[in-house]
C-alpha positions in Angstrom: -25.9 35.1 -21.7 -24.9 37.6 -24.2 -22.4 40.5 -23.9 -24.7 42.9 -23.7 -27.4 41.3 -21.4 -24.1 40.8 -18.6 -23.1 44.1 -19.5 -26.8 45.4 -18.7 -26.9 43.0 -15.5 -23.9 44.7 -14.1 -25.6 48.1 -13.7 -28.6 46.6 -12.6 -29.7 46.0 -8.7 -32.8 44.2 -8.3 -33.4 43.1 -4.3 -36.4 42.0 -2.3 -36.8 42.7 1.2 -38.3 40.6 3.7 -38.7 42.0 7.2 -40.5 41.1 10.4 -40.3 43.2 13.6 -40.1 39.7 15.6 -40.4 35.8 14.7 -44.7 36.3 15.1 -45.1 40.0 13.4 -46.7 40.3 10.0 -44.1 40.4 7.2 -43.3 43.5 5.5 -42.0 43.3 2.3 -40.3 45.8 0.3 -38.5 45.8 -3.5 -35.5 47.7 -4.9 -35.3 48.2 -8.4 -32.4 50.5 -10.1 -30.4 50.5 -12.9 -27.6 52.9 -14.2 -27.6 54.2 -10.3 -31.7 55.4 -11.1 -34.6 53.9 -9.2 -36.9 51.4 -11.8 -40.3 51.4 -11.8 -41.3 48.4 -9.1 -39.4 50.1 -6.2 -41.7 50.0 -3.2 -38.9 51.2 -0.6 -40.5 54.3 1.8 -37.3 56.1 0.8 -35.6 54.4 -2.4 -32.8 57.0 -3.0 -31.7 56.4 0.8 -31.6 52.8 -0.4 -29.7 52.9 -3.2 -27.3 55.1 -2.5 -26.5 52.6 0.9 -26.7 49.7 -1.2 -24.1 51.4 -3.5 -21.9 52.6 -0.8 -22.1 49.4 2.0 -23.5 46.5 -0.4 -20.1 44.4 -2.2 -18.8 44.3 1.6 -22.2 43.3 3.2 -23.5 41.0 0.6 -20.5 39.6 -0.3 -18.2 39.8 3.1 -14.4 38.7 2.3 -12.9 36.0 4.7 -10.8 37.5 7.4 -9.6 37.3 11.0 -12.7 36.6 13.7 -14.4 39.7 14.7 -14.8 40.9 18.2 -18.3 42.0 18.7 -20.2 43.5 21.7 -22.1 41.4 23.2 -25.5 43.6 22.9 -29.0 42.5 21.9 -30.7 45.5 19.5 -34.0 43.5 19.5 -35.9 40.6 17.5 -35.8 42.2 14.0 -35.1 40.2 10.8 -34.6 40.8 7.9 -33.7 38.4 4.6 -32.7 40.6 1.5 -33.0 38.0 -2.0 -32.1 39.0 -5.8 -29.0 40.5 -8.0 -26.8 43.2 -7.0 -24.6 44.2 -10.2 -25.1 40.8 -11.7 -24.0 38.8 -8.2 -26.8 36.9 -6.7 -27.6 37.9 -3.4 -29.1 36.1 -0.2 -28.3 37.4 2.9 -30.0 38.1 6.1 -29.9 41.1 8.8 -30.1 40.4 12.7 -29.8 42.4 15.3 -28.3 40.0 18.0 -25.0 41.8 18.4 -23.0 45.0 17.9 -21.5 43.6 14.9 -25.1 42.5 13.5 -26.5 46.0 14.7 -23.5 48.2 12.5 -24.8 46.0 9.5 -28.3 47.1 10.0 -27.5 50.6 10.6 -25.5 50.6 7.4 -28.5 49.2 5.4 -31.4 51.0 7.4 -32.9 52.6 4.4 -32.6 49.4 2.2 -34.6 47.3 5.5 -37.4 49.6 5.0 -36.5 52.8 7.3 -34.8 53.6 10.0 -32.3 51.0 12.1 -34.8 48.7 13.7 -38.0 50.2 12.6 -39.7 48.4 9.4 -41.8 50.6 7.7 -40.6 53.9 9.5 -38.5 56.4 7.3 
């Protein structure tokens, strides 16, 4: 890869959403595109700005979570919801997915909301 196509990477998000409201819903599926910090043509996100702007504040430390000490997480169920977000975040390759099985799982869906398609736990909803 060339300078300038890494260079061109790095400012570049591209990220596909996959979301069902439980394991036998219909699958929603949603696309962020944005380069330079501006949404791309290809975006299908009810509210991309909300998106990006979560994806640039939250995204290094949820896509790519540094090791540490175990976390202590309350033990509380937010519902069946998952979500598996694919593609390149500032030239990283990302593959993650979003649960919302405990408190822990639930503050990293809250952080995203707007990337999983609305608000925290509702696809679709904005």
């Amino acid at each position: 890869m060339s300078g300038q196509a890494w260079a061109g990477a790095a400012n570049r998000i591209d990220l596909a959403i996959r979301l069902r409201e439980d394991p036998e819903a219909a699958e929603y599926g949603f696309r962020l595109v944005a380069e330079d910090g501006r949404i791309m043509a290809g975006s299908t996100l009810p509210a991309p700005e909300a998106a990006l702007a979560e994806a640039e504040r939250f995204g290094a430390d949820i896509f790519f979570p540094t090791p540490g000490p175990p976390k202590l997480c309350t033990q509380q169920y937010g519902g069946p919801q998952v979500a598996e977000v694919t593609g390149t975040f500032h030239g990283r390759a990302v593959h993650t997915a979003f649960r919302r099985t405990d408190g822990c799982e639930i503050a990293r869906w809250n952080a995203m909301a707007a990337l999983l398609g609305g608000t925290s736990g509702a696809a679709g909803a904005s």
